[in-house]
Residue, then its C-alpha position, 0 to 999 in steps of 0.5 A: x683355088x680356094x681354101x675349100x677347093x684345097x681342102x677337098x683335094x687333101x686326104x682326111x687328117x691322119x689319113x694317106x695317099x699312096x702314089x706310085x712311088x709311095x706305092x712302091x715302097x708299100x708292096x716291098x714292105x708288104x712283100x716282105x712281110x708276106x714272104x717272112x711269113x710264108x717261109x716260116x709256115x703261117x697260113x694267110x687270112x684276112x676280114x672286113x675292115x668292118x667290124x662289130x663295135x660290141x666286140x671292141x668293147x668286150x676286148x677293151x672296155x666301153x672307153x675303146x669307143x673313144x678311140x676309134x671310128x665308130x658309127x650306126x649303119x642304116x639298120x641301127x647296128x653299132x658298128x666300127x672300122x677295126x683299130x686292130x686285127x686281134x679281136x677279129x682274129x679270136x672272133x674268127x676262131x672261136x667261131x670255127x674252134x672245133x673245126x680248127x687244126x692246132x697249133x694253128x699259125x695264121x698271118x694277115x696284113x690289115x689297114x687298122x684305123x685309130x681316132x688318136x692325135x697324129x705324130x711321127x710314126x702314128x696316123x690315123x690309118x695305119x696296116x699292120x702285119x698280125x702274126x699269130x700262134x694259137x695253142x701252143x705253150x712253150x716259147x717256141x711261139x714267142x721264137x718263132x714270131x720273133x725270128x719271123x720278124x727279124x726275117x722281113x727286117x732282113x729283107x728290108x736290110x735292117x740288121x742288128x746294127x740298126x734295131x733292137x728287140x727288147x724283152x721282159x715277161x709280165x709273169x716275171x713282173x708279177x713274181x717280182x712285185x710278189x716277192x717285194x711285198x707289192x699286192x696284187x690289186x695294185x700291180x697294174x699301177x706298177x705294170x703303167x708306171x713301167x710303161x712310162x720310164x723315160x716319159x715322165x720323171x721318177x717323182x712323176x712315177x713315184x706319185x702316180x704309185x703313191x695316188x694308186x696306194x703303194x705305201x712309201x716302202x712298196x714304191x721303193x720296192x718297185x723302183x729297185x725292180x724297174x732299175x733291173x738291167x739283166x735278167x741275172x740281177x731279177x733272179x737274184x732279186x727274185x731268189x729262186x728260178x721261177x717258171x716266168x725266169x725259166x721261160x725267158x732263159x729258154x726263149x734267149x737260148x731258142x734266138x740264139x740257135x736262130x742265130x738272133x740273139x745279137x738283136x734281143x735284150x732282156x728289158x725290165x720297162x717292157x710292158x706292153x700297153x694292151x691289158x690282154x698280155x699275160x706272159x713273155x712281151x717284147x718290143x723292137x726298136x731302132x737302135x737310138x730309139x728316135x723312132x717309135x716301136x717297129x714291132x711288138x707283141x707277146x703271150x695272151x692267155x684268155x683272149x678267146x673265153x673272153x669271146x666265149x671260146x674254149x681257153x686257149x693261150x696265144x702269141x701275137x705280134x703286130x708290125x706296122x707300115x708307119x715306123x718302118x717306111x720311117x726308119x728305112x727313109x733314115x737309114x738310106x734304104x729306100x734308094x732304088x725303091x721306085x715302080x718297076x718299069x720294064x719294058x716301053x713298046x711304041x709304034x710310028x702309025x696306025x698301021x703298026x698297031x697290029x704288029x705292036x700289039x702282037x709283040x707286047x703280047x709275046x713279051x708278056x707271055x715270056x714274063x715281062x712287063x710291058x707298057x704298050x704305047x695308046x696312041x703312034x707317035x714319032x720315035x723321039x717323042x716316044x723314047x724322050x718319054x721312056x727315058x723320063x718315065x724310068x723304063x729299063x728297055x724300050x723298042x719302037x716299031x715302024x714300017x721298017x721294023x714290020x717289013x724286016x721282022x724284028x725290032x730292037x730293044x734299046x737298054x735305056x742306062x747304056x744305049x745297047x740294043x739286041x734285035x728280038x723276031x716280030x711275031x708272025x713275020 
């Protein structure tokens, strides 16, 4: 096979595959995420993966163009494969504003799509699972994302022995900078250099804020609020309890009646990279910190005027596919995750196709699912083939199963049997 055959038979770079063992693994991600959300209350939605590339830009800027997979379509239309589902979703919304209940809590699991350098735990392609609270201002909205998080990490038997929620509040951060003398023109240059602690090195940091115009007394300022530990220490620092303070106080009183607050911890580094965050934001992470965020999220309060809606403040969180399949291949727990193969149905000869027929279809009638065999084959070959494709139970009907009126089911594990009626005999 040539170089260019080979080529041809991998997926697009960043891009991937999804055998059936793969697979697996995918849907009981995706099961827990949709069970988490179901049981806390948010309603399902979902889009197309296509969406306008001018409303991308209108969110994040002309650069956004950079980032993703845009393209023309054959009417001129400047168009692009969603890096995110957030800019859809307030898209969404306004669009149907008034006709929308509120407080609304809306969930999808979308396959987003990023043109950005590939490494451990980021692909080009990636799906993602948006919880969303519109229209709700008190932080039982952050809880309740958050504590709907930690439920599908449940699921997965991730605890609080193996991740961590960090927290901080860019309000908090605002009050912080104020308080230290940092103008607010330049506060974003702060807000960046947090958001690269522990990737560059302090002197690194130090001449990026110098490059943005802080003077050498604002770059020690900001340097004593980026080495704040607990929040106890930023309201000493702050002075007073401000509102940004208050609102974290209340969101790590609400995880501890959710019986969560072992995981969560007060983080001043948290930033959050998207422009659009104007409150409470937070990152989980696993507990060493090898792997890159599971999930993240916070408070957005213009995201829909931007798009032309009525004001309205929000919490979103996005949990991606990528790290957690990562992080449950790590700690051991995708052992057992494998297709579900229950029951293998053969027959001897053409003449018990009938009769093989009419079992498979009682099986499933009672819920079970059943691999009814194409073609007849000898019995060894059948259960030989069972046994190697991982089936739980597996019969074989011949003549002598049609002419006694039932047929025994062999647990493959053990090689117990138990006879089961053959319909219509």
């Amino acid at each position: 096979m040539s170089d260019d055959d080979k080529s041809v038979l991998r997926a697009p770079r960043g891009m991937r595959d999804f055998y059936p063992d793969e697979m697996a693994v995918q849907n009981a991600i995706f099961s827990a995420w949709q069970s988490a959300a179901c049981r806390h209350g948010f309603l399902q939605y979902d889009a197309c993966v296509v969406e306008s590339l001018d409303l991308l830009k209108r969110k994040a800027g002309e650069e956004i163009e950079k980032q993703i997979y845009s393209f023309q379509d054959k009417s001129g239309r400047d168009l692009a494969l969603r890096p995110e589902m957030t800019p859809t979703l307030a898209r969404m919304i306004a669009a149907k504003q008034g006709a929308l209940s509120f407080p609304l809590k809306w969930f999808a699991i979308a396959q987003c799509f990023r043109y950005e350098r590939t490494t451990r735990g980021r692909k080009r392609e990636h799906y993602q699972w948006n919880l969303d609270i519109v229209d709700e201002q008190s932080v039982s909205a952050e809880a309740e994302v958050i504590a709907t998080a930690v439920s599908a990490l449940s699921m997965l038997g991730i605890g609080s022995d193996d991740a961590a929620i960090h927290i901080n509040s860019r309000a908090l951060l605002a009050d912080l900078l104020d308080g230290s003398g940092i103008p607010r023109k330049i506060h974003g240059a702060v807000f960046l250099a947090l958001d690269k602690l522990g990737k560059l090195t302090d002197a690194e940091v130090s001449a990026s804020l110098e490059s943005a115009g802080l003077s050498k007394e604002n770059v020690e300022a900001a340097f004593r609020i980026m080495r704040l530990e607990t929040l106890d220490e930023a309201r000493k620092l702050l002075g007073e309890e401000t509102e940004s303070y208050r609102e974290l106080l209340s969101l790590f009183s609400m995880l501890s009646h959710y019986k969560i607050d072992a995981m969560a911890r007060f983080d001043i580094s948290v930033v959050r990279g998207l422009g659009y965050y104007t409150g409470i934001v937070f990152e989980a992470f696993d507990k060493a910190k090898r792997l890159r965020a599971i999930f993240g999220g916070g408070r957005y309060d213009n995201l829909l005027q931007d798009l032309g809606g009525k004001p309205m403040s929000g919490v979103g969180l996005g949990f991606g596919d990528v790290v957690i399949a990562e992080l449950l291949s790590a700690s051991g727990r995708l052992n057992g995750i494998s297709p579900t193969r229950d029951l293998a149905l053969g027959y001897m000869e053409e003449a018990q196709r009938p009769a093989s027929m009419a079992a498979a279809e009682q099986f499933r009638r009672q819920g079970r699912s059943v691999d009814l065999a194409l073609r007849n084959q000898k019995a060894k070959a059948f259960f030989s083939w069972a046994n190697k494709s991982g089936f739980v139970e597996a019969a074989f009907i011949g003549p002598e199963e049609v002419l006694a009126g039932e047929v025994r089911v062999k647990t493959l594990e053990d090689r117990t049997e138990r006879s089961v009626a053959l319909p219509g005999c």
